[in-house]
mmCIF file of the N, C-alpha and C atoms, coordinates in Angstrom:
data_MODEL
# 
_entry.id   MODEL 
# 
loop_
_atom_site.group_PDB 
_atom_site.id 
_atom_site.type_symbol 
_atom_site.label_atom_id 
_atom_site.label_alt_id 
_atom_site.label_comp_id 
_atom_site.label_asym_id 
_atom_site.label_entity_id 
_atom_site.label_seq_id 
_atom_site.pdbx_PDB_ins_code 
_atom_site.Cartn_x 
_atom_site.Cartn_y 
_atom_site.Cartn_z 
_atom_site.occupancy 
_atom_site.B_iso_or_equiv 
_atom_site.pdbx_formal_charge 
_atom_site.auth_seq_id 
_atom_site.auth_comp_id 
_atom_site.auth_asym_id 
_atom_site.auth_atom_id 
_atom_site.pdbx_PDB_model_num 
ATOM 1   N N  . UNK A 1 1  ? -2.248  -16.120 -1.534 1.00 0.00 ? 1  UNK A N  1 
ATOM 2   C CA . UNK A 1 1  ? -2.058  -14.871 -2.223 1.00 0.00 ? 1  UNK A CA 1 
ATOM 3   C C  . UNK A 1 1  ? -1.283  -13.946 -1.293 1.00 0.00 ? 1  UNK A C  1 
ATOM 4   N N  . UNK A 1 2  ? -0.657  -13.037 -1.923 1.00 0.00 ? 2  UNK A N  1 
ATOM 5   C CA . UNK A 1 2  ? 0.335   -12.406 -1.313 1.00 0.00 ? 2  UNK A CA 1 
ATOM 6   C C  . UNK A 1 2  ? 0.421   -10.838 -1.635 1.00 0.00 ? 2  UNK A C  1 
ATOM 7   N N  . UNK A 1 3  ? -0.200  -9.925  -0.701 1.00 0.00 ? 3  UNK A N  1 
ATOM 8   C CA . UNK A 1 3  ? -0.209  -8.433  -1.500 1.00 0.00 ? 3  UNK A CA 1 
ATOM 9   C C  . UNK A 1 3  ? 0.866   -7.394  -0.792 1.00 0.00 ? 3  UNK A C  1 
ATOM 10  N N  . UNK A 1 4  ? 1.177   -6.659  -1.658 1.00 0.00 ? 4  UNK A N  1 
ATOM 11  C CA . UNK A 1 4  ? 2.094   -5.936  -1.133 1.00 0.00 ? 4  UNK A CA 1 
ATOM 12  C C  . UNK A 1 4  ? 1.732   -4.083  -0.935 1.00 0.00 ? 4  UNK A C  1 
ATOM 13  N N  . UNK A 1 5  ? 1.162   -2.895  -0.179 1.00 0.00 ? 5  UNK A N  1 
ATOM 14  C CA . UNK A 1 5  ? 0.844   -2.261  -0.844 1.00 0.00 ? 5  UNK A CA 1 
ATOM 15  C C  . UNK A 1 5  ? 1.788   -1.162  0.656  1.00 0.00 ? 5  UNK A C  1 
ATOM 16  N N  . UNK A 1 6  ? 1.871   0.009   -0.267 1.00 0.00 ? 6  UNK A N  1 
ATOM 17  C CA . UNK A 1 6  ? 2.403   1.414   -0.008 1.00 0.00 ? 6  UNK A CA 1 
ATOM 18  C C  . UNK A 1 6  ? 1.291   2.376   0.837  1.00 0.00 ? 6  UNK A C  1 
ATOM 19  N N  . UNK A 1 7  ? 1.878   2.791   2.205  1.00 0.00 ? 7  UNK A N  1 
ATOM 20  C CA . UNK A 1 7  ? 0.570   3.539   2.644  1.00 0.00 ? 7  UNK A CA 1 
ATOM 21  C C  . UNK A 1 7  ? 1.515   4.827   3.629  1.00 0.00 ? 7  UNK A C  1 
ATOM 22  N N  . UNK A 1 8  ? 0.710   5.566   3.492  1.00 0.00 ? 8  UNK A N  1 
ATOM 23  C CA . UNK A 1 8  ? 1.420   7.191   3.997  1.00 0.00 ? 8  UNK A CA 1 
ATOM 24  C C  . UNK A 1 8  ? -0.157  6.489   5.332  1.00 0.00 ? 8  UNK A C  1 
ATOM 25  N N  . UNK A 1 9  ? 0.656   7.160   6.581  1.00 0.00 ? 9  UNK A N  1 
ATOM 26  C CA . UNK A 1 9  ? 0.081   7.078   8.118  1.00 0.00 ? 9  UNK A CA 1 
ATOM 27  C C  . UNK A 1 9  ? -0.047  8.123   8.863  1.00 0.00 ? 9  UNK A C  1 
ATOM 28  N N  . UNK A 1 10 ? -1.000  8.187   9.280  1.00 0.00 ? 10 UNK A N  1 
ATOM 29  C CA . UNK A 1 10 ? -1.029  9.706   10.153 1.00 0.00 ? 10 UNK A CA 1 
ATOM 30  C C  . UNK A 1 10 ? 0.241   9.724   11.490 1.00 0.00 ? 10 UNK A C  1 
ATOM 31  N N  . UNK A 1 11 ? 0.132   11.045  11.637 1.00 0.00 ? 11 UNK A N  1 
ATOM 32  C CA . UNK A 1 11 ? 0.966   11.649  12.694 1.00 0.00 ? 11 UNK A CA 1 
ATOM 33  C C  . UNK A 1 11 ? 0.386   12.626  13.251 1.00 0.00 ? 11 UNK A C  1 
ATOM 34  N N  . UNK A 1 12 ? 0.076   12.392  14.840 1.00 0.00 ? 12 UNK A N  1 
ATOM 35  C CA . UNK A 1 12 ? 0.716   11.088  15.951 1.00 0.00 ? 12 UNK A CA 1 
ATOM 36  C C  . UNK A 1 12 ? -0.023  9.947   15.812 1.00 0.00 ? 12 UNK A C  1 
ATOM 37  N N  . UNK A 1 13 ? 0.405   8.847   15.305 1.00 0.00 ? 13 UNK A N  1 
ATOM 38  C CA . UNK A 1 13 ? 0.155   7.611   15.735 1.00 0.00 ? 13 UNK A CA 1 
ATOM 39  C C  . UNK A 1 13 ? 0.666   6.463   16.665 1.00 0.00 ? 13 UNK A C  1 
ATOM 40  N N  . UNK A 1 14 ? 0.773   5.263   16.508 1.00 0.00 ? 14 UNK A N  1 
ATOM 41  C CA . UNK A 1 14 ? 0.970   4.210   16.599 1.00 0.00 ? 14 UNK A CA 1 
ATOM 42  C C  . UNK A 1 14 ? 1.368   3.020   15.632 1.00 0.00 ? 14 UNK A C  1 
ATOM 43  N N  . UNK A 1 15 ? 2.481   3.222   14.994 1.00 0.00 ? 15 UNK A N  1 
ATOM 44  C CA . UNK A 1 15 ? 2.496   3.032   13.607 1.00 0.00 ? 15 UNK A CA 1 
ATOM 45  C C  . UNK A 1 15 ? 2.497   0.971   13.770 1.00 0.00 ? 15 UNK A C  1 
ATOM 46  N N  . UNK A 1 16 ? 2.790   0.409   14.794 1.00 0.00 ? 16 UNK A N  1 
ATOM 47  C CA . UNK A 1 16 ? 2.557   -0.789  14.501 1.00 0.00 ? 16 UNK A CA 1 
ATOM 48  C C  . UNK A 1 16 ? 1.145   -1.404  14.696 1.00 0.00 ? 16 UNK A C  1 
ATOM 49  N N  . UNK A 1 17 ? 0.288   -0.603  16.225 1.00 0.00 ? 17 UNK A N  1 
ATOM 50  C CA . UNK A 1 17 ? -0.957  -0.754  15.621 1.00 0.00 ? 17 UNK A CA 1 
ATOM 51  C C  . UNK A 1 17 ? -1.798  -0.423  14.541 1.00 0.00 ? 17 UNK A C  1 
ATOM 52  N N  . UNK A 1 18 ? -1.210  0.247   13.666 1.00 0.00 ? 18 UNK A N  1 
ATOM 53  C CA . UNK A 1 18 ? -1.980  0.794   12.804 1.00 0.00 ? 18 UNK A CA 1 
ATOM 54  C C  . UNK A 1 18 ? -1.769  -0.106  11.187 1.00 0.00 ? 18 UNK A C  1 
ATOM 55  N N  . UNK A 1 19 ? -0.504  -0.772  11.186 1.00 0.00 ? 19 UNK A N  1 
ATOM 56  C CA . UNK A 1 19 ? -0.201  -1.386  10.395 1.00 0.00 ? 19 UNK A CA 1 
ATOM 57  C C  . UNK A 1 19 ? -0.719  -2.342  10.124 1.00 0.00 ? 19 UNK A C  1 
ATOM 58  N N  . UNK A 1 20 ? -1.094  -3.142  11.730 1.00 0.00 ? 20 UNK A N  1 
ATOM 59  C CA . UNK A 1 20 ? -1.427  -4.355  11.857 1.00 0.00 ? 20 UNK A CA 1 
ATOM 60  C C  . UNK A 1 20 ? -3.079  -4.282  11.722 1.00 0.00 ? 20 UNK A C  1 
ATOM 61  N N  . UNK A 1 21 ? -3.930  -3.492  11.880 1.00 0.00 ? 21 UNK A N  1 
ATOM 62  C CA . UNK A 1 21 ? -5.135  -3.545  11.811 1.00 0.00 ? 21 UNK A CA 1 
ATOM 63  C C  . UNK A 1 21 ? -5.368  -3.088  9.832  1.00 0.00 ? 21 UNK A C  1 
ATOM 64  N N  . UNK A 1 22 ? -4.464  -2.074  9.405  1.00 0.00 ? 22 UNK A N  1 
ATOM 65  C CA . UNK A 1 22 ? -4.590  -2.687  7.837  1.00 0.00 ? 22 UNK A CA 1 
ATOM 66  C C  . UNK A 1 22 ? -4.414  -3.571  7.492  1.00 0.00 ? 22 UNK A C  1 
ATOM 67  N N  . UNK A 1 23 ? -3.392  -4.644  7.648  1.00 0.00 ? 23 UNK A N  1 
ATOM 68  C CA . UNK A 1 23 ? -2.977  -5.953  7.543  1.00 0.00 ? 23 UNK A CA 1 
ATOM 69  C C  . UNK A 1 23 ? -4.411  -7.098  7.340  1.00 0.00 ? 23 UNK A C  1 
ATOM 70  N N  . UNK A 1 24 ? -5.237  -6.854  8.499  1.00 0.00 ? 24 UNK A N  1 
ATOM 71  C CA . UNK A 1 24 ? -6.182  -7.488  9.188  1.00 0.00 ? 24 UNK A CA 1 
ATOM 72  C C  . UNK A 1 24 ? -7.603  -7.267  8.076  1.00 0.00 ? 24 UNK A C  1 
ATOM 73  N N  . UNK A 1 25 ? -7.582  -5.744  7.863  1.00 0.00 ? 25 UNK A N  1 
ATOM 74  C CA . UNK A 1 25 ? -8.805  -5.153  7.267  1.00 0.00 ? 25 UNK A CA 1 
ATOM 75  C C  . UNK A 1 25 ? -8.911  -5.532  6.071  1.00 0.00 ? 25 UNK A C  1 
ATOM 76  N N  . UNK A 1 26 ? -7.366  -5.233  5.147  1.00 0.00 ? 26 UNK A N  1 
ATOM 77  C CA . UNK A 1 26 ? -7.124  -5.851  3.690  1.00 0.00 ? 26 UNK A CA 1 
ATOM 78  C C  . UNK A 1 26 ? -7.448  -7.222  3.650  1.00 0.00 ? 26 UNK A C  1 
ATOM 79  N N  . UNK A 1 27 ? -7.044  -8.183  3.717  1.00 0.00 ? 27 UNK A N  1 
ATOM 80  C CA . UNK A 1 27 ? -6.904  -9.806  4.115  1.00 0.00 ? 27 UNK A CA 1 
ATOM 81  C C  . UNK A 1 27 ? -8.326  -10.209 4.406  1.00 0.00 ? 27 UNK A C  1 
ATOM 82  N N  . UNK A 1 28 ? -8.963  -9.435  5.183  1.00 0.00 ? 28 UNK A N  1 
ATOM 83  C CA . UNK A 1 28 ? -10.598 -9.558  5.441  1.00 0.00 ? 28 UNK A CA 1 
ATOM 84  C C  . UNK A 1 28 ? -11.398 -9.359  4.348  1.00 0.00 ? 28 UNK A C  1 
ATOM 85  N N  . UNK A 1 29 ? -10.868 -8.090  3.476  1.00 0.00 ? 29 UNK A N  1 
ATOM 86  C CA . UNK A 1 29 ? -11.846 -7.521  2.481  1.00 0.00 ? 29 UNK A CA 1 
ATOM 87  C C  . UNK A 1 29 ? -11.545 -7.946  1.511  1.00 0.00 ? 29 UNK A C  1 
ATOM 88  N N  . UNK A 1 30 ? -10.140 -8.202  0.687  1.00 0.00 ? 30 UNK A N  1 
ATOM 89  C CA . UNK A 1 30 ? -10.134 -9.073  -0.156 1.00 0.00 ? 30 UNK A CA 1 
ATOM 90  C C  . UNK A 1 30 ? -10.952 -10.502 -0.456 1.00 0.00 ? 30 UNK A C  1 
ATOM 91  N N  . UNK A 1 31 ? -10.451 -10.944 1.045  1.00 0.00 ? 31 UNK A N  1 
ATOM 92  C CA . UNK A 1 31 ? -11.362 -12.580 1.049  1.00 0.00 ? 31 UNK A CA 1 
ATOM 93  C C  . UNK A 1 31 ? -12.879 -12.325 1.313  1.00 0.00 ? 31 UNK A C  1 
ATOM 94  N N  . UNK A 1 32 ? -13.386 -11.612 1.553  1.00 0.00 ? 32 UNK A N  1 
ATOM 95  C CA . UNK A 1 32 ? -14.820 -11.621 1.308  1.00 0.00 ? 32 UNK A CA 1 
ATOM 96  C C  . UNK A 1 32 ? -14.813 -10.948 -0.412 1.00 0.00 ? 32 UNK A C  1 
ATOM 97  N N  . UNK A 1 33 ? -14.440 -10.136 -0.791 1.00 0.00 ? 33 UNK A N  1 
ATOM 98  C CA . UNK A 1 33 ? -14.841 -9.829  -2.519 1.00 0.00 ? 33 UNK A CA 1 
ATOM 99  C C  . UNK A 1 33 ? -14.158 -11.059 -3.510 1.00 0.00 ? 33 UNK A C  1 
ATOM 100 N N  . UNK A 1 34 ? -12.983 -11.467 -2.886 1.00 0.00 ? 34 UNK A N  1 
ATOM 101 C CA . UNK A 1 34 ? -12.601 -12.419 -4.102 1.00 0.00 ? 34 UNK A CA 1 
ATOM 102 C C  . UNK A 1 34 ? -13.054 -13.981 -4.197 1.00 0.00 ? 34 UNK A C  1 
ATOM 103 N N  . UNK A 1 35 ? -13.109 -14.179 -2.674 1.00 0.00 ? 35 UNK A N  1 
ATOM 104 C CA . UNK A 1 35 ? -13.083 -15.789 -2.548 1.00 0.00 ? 35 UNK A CA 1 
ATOM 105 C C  . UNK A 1 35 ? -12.054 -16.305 -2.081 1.00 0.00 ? 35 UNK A C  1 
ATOM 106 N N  . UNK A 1 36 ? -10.809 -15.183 -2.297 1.00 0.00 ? 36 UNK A N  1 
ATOM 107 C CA . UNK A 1 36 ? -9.234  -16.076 -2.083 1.00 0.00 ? 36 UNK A CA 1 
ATOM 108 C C  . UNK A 1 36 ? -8.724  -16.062 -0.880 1.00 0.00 ? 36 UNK A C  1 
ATOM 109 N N  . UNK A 1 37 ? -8.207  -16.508 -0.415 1.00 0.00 ? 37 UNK A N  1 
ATOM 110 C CA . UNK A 1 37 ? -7.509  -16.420 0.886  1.00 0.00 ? 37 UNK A CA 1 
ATOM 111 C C  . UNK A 1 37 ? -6.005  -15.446 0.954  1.00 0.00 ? 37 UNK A C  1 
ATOM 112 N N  . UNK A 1 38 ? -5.308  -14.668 1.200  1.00 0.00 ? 38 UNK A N  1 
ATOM 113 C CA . UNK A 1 38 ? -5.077  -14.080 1.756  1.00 0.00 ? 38 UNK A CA 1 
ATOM 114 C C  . UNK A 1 38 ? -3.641  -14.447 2.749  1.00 0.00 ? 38 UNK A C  1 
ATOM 115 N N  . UNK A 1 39 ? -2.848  -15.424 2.307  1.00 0.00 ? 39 UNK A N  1 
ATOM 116 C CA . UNK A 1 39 ? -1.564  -15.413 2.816  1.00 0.00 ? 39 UNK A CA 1 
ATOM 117 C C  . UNK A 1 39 ? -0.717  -14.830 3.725  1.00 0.00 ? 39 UNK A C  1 
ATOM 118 N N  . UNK A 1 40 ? -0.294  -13.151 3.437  1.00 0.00 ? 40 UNK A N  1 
ATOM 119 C CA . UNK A 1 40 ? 0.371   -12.676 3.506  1.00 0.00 ? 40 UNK A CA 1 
ATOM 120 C C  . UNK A 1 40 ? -0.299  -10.495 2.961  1.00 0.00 ? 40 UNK A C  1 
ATOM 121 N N  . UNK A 1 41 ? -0.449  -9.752  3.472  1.00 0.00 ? 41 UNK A N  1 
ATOM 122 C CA . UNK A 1 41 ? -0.254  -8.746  3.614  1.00 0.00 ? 41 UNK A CA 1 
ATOM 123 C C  . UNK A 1 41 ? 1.088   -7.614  3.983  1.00 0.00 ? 41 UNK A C  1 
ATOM 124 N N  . UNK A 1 42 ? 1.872   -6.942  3.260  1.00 0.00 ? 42 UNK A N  1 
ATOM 125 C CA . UNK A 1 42 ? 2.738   -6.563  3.745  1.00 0.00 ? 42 UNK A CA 1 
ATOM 126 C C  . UNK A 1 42 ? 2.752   -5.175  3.071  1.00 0.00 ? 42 UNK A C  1 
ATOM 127 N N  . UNK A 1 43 ? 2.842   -4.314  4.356  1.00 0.00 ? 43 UNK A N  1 
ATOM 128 C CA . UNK A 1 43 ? 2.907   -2.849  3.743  1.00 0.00 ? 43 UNK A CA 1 
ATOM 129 C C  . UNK A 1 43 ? 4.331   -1.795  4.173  1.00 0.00 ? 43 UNK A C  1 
ATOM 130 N N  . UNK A 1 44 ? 4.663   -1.225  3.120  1.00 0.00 ? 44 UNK A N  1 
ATOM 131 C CA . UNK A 1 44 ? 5.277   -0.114  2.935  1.00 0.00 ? 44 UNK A CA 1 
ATOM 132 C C  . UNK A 1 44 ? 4.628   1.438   3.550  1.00 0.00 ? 44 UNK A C  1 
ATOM 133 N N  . UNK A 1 45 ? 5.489   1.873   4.643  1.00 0.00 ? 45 UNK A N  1 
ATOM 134 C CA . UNK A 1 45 ? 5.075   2.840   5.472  1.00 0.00 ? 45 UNK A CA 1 
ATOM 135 C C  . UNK A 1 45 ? 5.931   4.077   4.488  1.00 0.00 ? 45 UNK A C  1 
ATOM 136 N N  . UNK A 1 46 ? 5.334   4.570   3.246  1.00 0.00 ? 46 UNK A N  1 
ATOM 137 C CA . UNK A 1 46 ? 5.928   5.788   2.631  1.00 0.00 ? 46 UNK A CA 1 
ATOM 138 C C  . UNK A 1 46 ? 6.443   6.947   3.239  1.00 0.00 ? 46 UNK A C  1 
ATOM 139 N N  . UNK A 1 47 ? 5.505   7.539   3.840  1.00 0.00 ? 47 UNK A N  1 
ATOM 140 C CA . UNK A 1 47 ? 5.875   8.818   5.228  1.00 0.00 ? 47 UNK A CA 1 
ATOM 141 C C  . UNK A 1 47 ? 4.629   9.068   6.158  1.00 0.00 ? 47 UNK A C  1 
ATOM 142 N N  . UNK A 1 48 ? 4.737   9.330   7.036  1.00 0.00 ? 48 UNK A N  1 
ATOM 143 C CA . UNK A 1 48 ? 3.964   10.331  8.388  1.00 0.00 ? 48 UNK A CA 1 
ATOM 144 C C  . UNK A 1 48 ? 3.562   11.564  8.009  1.00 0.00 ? 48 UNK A C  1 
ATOM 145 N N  . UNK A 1 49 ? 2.251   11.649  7.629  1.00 0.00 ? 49 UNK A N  1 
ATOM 146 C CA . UNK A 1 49 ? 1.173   12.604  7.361  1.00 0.00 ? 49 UNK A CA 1 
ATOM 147 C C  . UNK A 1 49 ? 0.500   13.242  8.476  1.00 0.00 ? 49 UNK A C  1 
ATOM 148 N N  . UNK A 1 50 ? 0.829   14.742  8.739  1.00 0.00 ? 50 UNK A N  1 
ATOM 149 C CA . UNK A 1 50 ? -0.257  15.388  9.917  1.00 0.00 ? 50 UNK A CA 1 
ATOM 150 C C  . UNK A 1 50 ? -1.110  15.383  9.957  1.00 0.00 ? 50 UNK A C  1 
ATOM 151 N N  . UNK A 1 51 ? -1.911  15.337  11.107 1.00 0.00 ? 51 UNK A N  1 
ATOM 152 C CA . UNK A 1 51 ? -3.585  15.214  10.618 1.00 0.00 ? 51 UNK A CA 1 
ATOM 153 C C  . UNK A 1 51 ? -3.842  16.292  11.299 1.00 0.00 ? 51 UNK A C  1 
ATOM 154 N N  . UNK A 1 52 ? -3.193  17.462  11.982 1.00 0.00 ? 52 UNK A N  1 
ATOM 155 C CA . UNK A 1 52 ? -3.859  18.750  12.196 1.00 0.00 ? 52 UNK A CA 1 
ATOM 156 C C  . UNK A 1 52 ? -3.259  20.097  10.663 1.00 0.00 ? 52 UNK A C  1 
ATOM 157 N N  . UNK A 1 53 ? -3.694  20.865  11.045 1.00 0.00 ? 53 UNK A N  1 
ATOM 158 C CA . UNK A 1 53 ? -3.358  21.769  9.882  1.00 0.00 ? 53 UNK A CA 1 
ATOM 159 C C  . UNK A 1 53 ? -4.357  22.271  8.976  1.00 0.00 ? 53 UNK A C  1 
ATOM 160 N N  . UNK A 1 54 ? -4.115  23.086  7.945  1.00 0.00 ? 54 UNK A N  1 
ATOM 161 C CA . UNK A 1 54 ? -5.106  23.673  7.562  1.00 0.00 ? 54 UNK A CA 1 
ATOM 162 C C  . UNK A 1 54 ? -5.861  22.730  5.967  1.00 0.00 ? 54 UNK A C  1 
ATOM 163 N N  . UNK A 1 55 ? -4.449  21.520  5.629  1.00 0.00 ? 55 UNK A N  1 
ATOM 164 C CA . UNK A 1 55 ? -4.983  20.672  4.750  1.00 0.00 ? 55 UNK A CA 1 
ATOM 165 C C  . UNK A 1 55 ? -5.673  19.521  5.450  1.00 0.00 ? 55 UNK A C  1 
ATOM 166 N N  . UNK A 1 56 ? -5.572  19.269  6.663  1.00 0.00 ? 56 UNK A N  1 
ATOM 167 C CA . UNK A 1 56 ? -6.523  17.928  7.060  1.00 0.00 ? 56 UNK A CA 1 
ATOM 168 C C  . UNK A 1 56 ? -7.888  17.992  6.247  1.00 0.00 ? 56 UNK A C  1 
ATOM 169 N N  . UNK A 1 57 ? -8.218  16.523  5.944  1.00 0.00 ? 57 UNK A N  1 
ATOM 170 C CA . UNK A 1 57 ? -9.024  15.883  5.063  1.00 0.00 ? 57 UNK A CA 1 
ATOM 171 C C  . UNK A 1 57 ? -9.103  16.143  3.881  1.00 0.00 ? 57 UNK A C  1 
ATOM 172 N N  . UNK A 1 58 ? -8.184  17.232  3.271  1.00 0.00 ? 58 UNK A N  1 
ATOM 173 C CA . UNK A 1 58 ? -8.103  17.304  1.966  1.00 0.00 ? 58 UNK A CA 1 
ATOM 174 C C  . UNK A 1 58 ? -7.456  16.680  0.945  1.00 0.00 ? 58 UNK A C  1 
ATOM 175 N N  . UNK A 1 59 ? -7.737  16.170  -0.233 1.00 0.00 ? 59 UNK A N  1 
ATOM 176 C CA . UNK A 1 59 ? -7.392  15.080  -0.798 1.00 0.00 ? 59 UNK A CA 1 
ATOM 177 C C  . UNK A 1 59 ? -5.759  16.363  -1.725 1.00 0.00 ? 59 UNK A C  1 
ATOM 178 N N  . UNK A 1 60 ? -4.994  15.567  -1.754 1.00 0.00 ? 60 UNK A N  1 
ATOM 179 C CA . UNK A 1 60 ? -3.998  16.607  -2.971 1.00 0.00 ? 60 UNK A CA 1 
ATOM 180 C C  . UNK A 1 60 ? -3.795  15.499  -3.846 1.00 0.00 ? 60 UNK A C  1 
# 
C-alpha cells in the first residue's frame, strides 16, 4: 500500500527529521489499525507554520 498525504510543519524545525518520523508513525499506525502493510509513505510539505505567536495551538 502506498499513501500519499499533505502536511503544513512547524517553524523552526528540522524538516527532514520531521518528515521522516511521520513517515515512520503513519506506516506504524496504519499497520496496526488495518492489518496492511505499508509500502511506501510519501508526504507533501504544503508550508512552514510558526509555532510562536499569538495563534499557537489554535485550530483555524
Amino acid at each position: 500500500m502506498r499513501l500519499h498525504l499533505a502536511v503544513d510543519l512547524p517553524y523552526p524545525t528540522d524538516p527532514a527529521r520531521v518528515c521522516e518520523q511521520i513517515q515512520h508513525d503513519v506506516a506504524h499506525r496504519v499497520a496496526q489499525l488495518t492489518g496492511l502493510r505499508v509500502d511506501e509513505v510519501t508526504l507533501t510539505a504544503r508550508r512552514l507554520v510558526t509555532v510562536t505567536g499569538p495563534h499557537r495551538g489554535r485550530v483555524r
